[in-house]
GUROTI-895361 format. One record per residue (C-alpha): chain; residue in three letters; residue number from 1; x, y, z. Coordinates in pm, whole numbers, always signed. Each point is the difference from the previous one (the first is absolute). Example, Ala and Ser with C-alpha at 12.3 -4.5 7.8 and 13.67 -1.06 7.14 Angstrom:
! GUROTI-895361
+------+------+-------+--------+--------+--------+
: balo : mido : bakol :     c1 :     c2 :     c3 :
+------+------+-------+--------+--------+--------+
:    A :  ALA :     1 :  +1230 :   -450 :   +780 :
:    A :  SER :     2 :   +137 :   +344 :    -66 :
+------+------+-------+--------+--------+--------+
END
This chain:
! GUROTI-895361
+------+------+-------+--------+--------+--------+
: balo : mido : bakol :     c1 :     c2 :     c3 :
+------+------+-------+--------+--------+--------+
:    A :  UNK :     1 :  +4047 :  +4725 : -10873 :
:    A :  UNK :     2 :   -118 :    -64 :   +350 :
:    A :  UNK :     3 :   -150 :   -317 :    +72 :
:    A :  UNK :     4 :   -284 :    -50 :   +195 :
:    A :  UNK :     5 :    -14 :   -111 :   +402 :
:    A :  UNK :     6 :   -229 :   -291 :   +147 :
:    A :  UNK :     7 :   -267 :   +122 :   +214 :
:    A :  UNK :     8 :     +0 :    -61 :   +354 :
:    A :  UNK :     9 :   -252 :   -277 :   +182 :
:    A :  UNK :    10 :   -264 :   +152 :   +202 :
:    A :  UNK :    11 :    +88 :     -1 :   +374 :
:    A :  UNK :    12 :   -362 :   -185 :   +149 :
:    A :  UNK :    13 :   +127 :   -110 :   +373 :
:    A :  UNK :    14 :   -220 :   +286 :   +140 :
:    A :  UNK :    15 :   -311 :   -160 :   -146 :
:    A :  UNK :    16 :   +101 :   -322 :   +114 :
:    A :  UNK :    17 :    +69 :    +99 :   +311 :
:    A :  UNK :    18 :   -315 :   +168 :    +50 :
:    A :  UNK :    19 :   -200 :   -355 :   -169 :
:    A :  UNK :    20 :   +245 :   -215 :   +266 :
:    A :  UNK :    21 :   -114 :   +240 :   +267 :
:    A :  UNK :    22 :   -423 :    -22 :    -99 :
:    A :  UNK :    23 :    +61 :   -350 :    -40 :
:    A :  UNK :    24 :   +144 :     +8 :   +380 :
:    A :  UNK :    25 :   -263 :   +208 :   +130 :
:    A :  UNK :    26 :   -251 :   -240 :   -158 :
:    A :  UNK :    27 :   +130 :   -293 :   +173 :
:    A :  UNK :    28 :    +17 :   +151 :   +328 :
:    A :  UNK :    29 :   -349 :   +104 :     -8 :
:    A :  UNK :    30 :   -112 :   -329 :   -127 :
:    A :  UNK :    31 :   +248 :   -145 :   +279 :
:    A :  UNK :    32 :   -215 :   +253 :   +238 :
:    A :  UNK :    33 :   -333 :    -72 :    -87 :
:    A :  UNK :    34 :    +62 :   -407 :    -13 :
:    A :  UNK :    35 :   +133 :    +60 :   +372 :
:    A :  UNK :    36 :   -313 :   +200 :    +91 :
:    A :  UNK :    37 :   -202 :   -272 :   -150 :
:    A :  UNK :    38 :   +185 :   -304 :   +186 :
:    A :  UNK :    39 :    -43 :   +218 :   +321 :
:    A :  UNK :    40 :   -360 :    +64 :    -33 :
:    A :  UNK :    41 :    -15 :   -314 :   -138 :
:    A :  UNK :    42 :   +155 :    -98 :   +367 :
:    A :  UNK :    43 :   -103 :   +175 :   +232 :
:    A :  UNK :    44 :   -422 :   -111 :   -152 :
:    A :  UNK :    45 :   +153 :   -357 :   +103 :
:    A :  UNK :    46 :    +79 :   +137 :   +319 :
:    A :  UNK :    47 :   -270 :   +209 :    +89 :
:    A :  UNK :    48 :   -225 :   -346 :    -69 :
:    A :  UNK :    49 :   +252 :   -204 :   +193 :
:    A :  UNK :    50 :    +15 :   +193 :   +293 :
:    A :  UNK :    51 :   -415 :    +24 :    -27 :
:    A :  UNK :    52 :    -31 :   -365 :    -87 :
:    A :  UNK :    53 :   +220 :    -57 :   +333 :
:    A :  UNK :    54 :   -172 :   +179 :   +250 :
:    A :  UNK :    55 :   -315 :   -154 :   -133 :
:    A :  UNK :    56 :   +156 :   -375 :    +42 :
:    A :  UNK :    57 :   +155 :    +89 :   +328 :
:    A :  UNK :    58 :   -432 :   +145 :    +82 :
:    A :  UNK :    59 :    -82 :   -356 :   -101 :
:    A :  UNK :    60 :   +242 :   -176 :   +221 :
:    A :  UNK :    61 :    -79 :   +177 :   +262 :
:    A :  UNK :    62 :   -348 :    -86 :    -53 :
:    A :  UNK :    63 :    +34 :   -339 :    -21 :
:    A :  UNK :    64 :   +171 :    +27 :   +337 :
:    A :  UNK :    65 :   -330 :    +70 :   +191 :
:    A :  UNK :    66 :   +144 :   +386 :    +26 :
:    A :  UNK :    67 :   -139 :   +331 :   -116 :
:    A :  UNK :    68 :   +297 :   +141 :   -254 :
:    A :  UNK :    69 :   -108 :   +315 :   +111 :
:    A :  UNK :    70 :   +139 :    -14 :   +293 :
:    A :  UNK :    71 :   +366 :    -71 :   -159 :
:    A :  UNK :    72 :    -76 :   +238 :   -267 :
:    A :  UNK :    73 :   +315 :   +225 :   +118 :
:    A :  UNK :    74 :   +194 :   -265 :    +69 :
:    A :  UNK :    75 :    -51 :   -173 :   -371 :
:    A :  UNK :    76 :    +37 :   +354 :   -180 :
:    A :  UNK :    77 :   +335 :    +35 :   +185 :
:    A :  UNK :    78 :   +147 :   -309 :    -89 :
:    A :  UNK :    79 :   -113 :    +31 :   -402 :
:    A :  UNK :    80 :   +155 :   +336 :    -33 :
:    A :  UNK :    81 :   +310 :   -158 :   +186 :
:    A :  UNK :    82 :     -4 :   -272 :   -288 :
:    A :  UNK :    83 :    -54 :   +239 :   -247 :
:    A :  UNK :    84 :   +265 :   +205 :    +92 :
:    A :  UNK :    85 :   +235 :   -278 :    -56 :
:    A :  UNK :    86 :   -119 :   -120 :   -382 :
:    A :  UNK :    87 :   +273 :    +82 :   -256 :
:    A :  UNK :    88 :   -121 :   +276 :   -197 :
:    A :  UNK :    89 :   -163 :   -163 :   -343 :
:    A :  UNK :    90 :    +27 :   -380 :   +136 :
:    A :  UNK :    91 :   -196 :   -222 :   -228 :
:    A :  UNK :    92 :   -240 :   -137 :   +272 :
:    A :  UNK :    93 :    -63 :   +259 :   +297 :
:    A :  UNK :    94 :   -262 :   -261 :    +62 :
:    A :  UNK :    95 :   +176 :   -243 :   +161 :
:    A :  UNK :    96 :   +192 :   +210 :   +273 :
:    A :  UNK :    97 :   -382 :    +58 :   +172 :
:    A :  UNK :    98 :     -5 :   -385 :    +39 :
:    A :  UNK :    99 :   -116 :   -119 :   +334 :
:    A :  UNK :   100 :    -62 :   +339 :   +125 :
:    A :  UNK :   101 :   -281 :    -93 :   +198 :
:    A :  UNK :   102 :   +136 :   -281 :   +185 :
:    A :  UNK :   103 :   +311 :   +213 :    +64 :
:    A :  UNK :   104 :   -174 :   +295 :   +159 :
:    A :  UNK :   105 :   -194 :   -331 :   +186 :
:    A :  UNK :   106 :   +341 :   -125 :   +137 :
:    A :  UNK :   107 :   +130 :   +348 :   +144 :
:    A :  UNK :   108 :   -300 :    +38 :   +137 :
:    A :  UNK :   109 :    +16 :   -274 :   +160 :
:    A :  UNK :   110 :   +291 :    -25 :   +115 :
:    A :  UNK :   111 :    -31 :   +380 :   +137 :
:    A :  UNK :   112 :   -319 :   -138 :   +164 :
:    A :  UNK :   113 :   +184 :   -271 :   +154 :
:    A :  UNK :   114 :   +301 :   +182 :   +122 :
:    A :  UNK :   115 :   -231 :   +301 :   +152 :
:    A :  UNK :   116 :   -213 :   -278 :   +157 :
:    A :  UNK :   117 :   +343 :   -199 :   +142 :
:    A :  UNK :   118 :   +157 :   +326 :   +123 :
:    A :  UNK :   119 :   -316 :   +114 :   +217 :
:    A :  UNK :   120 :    +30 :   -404 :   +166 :
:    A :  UNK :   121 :   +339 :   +122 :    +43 :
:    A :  UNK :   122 :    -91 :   +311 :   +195 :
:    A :  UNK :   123 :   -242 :   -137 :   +219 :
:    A :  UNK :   124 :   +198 :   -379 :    +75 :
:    A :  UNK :   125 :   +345 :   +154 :    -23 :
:    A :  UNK :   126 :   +263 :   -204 :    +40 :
:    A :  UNK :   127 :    +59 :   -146 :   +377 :
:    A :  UNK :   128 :   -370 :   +136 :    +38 :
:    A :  UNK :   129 :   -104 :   -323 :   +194 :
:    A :  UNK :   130 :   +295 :    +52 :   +282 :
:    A :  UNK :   131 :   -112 :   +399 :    +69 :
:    A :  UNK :   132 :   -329 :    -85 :    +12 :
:    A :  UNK :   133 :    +57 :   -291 :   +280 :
:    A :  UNK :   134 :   +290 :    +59 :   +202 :
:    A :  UNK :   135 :   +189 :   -270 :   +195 :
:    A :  UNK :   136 :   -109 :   +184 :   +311 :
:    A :  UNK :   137 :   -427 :    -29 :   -110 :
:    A :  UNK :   138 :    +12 :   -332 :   +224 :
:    A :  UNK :   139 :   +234 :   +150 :   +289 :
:    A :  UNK :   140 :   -317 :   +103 :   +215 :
:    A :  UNK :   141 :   -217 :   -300 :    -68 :
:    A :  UNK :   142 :   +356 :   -229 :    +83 :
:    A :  UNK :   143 :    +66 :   +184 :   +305 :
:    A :  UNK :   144 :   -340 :    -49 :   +150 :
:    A :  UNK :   145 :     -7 :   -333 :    -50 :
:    A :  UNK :   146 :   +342 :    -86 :   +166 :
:    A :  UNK :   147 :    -75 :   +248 :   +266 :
:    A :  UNK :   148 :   -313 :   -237 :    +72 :
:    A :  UNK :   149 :   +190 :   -312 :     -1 :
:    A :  UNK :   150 :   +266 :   +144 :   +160 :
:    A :  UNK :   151 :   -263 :   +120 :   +326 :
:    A :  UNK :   152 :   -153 :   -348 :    -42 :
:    A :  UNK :   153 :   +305 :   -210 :    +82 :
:    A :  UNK :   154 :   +147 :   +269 :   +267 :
:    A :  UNK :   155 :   -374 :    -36 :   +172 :
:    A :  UNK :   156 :    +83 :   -342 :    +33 :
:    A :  UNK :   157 :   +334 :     -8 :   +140 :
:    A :  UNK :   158 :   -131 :   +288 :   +217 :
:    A :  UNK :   159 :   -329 :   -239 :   +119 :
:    A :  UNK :   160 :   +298 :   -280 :    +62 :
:    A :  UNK :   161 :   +165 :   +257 :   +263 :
:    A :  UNK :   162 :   -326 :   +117 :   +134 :
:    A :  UNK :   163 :   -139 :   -319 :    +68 :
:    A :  UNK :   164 :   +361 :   -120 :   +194 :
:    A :  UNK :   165 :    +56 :   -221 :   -297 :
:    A :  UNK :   166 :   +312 :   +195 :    -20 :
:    A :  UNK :   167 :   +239 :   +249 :   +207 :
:    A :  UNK :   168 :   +132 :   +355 :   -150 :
:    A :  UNK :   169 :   +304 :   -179 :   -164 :
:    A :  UNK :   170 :   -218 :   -276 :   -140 :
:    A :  UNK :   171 :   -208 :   +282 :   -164 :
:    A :  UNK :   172 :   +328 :   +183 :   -152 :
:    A :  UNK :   173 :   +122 :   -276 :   -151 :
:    A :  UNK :   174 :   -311 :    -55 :   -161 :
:    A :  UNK :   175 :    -16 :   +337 :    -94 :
:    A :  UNK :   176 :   +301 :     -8 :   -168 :
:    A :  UNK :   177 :    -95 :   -306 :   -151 :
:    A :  UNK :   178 :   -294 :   +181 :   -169 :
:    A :  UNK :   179 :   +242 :   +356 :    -75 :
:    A :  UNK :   180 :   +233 :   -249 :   -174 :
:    A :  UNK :   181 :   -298 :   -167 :   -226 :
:    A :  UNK :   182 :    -72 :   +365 :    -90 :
:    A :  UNK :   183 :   +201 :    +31 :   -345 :
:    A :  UNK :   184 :    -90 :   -311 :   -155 :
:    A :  UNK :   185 :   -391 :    +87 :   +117 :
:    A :  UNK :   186 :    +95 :   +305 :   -180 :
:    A :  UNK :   187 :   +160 :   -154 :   -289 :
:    A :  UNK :   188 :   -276 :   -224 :    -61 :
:    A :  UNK :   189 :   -251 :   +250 :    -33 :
:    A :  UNK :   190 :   +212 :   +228 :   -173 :
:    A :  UNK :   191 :     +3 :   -225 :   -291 :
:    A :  UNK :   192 :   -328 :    -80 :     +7 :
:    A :  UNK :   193 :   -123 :   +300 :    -36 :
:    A :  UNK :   194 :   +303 :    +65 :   -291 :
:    A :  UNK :   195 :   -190 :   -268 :   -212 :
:    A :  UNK :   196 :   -354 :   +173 :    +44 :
:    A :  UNK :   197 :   +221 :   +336 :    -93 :
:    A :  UNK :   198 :   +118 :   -140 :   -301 :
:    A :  UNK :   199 :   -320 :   -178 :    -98 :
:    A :  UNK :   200 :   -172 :   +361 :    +20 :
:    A :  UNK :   201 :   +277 :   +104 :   -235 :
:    A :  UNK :   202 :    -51 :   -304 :   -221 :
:    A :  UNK :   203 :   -355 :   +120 :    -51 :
:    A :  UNK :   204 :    +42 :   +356 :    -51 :
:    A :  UNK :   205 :   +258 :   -114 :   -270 :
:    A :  UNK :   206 :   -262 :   -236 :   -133 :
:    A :  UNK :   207 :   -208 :   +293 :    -84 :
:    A :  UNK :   208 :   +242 :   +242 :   -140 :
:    A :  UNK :   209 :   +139 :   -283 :   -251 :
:    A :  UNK :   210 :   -314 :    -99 :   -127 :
:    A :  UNK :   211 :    -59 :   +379 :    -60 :
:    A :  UNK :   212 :   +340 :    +52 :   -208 :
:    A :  UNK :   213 :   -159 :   -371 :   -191 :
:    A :  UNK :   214 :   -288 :   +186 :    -69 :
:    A :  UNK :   215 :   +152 :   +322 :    -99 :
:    A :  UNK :   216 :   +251 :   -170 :   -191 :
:    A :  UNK :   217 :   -278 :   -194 :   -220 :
:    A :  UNK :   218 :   -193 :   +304 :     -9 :
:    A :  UNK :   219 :   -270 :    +69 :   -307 :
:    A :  UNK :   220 :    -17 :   +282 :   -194 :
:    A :  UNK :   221 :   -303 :   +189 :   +126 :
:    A :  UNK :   222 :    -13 :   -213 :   +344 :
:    A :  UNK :   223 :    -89 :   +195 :   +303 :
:    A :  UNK :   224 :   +225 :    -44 :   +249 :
:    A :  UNK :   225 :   +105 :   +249 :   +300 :
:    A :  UNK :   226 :   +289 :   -149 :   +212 :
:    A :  UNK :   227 :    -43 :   +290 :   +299 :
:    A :  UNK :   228 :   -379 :    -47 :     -5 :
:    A :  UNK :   229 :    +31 :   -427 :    -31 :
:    A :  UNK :   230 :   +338 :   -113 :   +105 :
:    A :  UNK :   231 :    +31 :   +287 :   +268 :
:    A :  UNK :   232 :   -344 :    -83 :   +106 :
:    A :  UNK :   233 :    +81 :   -379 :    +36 :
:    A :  UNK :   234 :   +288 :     +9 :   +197 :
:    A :  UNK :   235 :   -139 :   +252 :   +215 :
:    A :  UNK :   236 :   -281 :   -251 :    +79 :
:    A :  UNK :   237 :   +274 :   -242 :    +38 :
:    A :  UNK :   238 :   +168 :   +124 :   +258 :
:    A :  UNK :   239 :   -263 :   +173 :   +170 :
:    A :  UNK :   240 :   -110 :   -382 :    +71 :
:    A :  UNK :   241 :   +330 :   -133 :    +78 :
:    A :  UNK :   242 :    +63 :   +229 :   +268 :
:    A :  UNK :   243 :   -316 :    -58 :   +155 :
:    A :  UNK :   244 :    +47 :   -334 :    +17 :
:    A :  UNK :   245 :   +321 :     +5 :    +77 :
:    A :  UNK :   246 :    -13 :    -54 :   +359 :
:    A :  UNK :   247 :   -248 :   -229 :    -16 :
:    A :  UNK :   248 :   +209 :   -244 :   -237 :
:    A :  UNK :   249 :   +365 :    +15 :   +199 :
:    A :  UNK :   250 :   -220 :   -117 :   +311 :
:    A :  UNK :   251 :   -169 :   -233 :   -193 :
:    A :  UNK :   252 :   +336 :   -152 :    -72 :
:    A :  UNK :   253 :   +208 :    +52 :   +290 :
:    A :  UNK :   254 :    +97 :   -315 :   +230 :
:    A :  UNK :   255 :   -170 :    +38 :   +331 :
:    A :  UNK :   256 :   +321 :   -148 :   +201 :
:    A :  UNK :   257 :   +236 :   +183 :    -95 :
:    A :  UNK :   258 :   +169 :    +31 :   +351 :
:    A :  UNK :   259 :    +25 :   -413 :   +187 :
:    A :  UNK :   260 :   -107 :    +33 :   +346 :
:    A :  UNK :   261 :    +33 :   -383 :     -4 :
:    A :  UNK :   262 :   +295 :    +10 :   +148 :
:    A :  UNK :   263 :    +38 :   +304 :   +172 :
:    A :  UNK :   264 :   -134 :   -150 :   +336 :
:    A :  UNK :   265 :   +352 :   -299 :     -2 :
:    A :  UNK :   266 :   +182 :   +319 :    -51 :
:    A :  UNK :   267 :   -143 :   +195 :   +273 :
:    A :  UNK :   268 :    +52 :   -296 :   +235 :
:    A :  UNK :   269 :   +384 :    -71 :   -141 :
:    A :  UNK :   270 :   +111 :   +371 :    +84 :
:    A :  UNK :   271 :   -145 :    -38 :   +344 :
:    A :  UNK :   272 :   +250 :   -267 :    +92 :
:    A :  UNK :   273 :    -91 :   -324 :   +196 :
:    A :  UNK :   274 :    -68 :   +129 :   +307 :
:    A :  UNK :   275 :   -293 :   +182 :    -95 :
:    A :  UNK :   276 :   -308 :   -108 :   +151 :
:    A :  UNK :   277 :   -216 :   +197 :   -214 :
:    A :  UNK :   278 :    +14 :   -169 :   -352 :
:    A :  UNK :   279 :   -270 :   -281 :    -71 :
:    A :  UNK :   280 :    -60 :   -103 :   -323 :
:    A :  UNK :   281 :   -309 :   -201 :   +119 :
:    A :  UNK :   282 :   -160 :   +370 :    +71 :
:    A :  UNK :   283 :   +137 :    +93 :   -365 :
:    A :  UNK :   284 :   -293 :   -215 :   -137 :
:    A :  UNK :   285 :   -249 :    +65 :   +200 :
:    A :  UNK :   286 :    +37 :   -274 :   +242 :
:    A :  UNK :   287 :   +148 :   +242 :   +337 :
:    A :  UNK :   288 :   -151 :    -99 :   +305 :
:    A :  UNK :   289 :    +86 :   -121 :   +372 :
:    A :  UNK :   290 :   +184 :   -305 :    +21 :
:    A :  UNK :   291 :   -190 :   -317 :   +169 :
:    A :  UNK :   292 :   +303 :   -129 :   +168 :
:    A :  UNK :   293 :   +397 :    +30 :    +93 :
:    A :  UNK :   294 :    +78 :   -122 :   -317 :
:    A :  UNK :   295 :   -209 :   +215 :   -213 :
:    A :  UNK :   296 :   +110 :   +293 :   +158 :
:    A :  UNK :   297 :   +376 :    -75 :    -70 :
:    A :  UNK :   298 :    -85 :    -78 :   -350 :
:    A :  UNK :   299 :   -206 :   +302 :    -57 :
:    A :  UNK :   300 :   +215 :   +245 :   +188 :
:    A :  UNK :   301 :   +329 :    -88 :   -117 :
:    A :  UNK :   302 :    +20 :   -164 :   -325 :
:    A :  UNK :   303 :   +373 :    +81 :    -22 :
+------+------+-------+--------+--------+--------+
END
């Protein structure tokens, strides 16, 4: 008798496999089209953020007394920048266009300001005040003037030995009374005319820093042209200081700067006591014959 087998269960994995794998395909498209919506979803925020910001940073601009046109490349250019940098699918694009207007504003600015500052910079360059007026811009007007003192006080000691006040070595002493007085004559003036130097300079400086002020507090949309004003200032500036440059060192220089007060006791120590020419009484004026015995010793031979 043969008995009878059990039957064998039904093998199924493939079907499962293949309802696992729909089921997988399902999800991923679903996955696929919920990403497609978030990012549409997105990038409509961002489209309208980055719209919405241009328009604010229009408005700012506006309300800043300046035509946005004129910054329309400038604003565009800094937007995409921002919107180049938003994390793909952040929640509020919105918000990384804040204060795009007054950003853009600021660079501007600021690159306003800084073109402005460099062109002071060009034309009032650093030591700009010393080039321009030299330490030797005086030297002419100087050595005229001690070249006329100078002839003044050797015309006197010469009118001393021409009018037998003196003798020859009277009148060398003198003179090298007056060749010795010659440096600090010279000194004198030379600083003198130093301090006009570095008033000049003072000025010219004056200008050029109130310039870089200016530049450096510079408005957006100000005009302002450091070659055509700045350059044009100073040029005027020194224009008039060298004009008047002469006129102000004389205008200040001491008329005695060589003392003939005393070159006439000099004159008549270096002749000795036997001289007969020396009389002080002629010195000031008062050189005549004498009246008597007496006078004539006196007058002849004060020694």
């Amino acid at each position: 008798m043969c008995g009878g087998g059990s039957k064998a269960p039904q093998d199924n994995s493939d079907k499962v496999a293949a309802i696992e794998a729909q089921a997988q395909r399902e999800a991923r498209d679903q996955a696929s089209k919920d990403q497609a919506a978030q990012q549409a979803q997105f990038d409509a925020r961002m489209n309208s953020s980055f719209g919405s910001g241009i328009n604010s940073a229009n408005d700012y601009f506006t309300s800043r007394g300046l035509d946005p046109k004129l910054y329309s490349g400038q604003i565009s250019n800094k937007a995409n920048q921002i919107r180049g940098s938003v994390p793909n699918l952040a929640g509020d694009p919105g918000s990384y266009f804040a204060g795009l207007g007054e950003n853009v504003f600021n660079q501007e600015q600021e690159g306003a300001r800084g073109k402005a500052l460099r062109g002071v910079n060009q034309v009032a360059p650093e030591g700009f005040a010393t080039n321009r007026i030299g330490d030797t811009a005086d030297d002419a007007t100087i050595a005229a003037i001690l070249g006329e003192q100078e002839g003044n006080a050797n015309q006197y000691v010469t009118n001393l030995r021409d009018r037998g006040v003196v003798t020859d070595s009277g009148f060398q002493a003198a003179m090298k009374n007056l060749q010795s007085q010659k440096p600090g004559a010279q000194g004198r003036l030379s600083e003198l005319g130093m301090g006009i130097l570095n008033s000049g300079r003072g000025g010219a400086e004056n200008i050029a820093n109130t310039a870089r002020s200016r530049a450096s507090n510079l408005n957006l949309g100000d005009s302002f042209d450091p070659f055509a004003d700045t350059g044009a200032k100073l040029n005027d500036f020194f224009s008039s200081f060298f004009s008047g440059l002469g006129d102000k060192v004389r205008g200040q220089a001491p008329t005695n700067l060589f003392d003939t007060s005393g070159l006439a006791n000099i004159a008549g120590a270096a002749q000795g006591s036997q001289n007969t020419a020396f009389n002080p009484m002629a010195v000031s004026g008062m050189f005549g014959e004498p009246t008597n015995k007496d006078d004539e010793l006196a007058t002849t031979n004060p020694f």
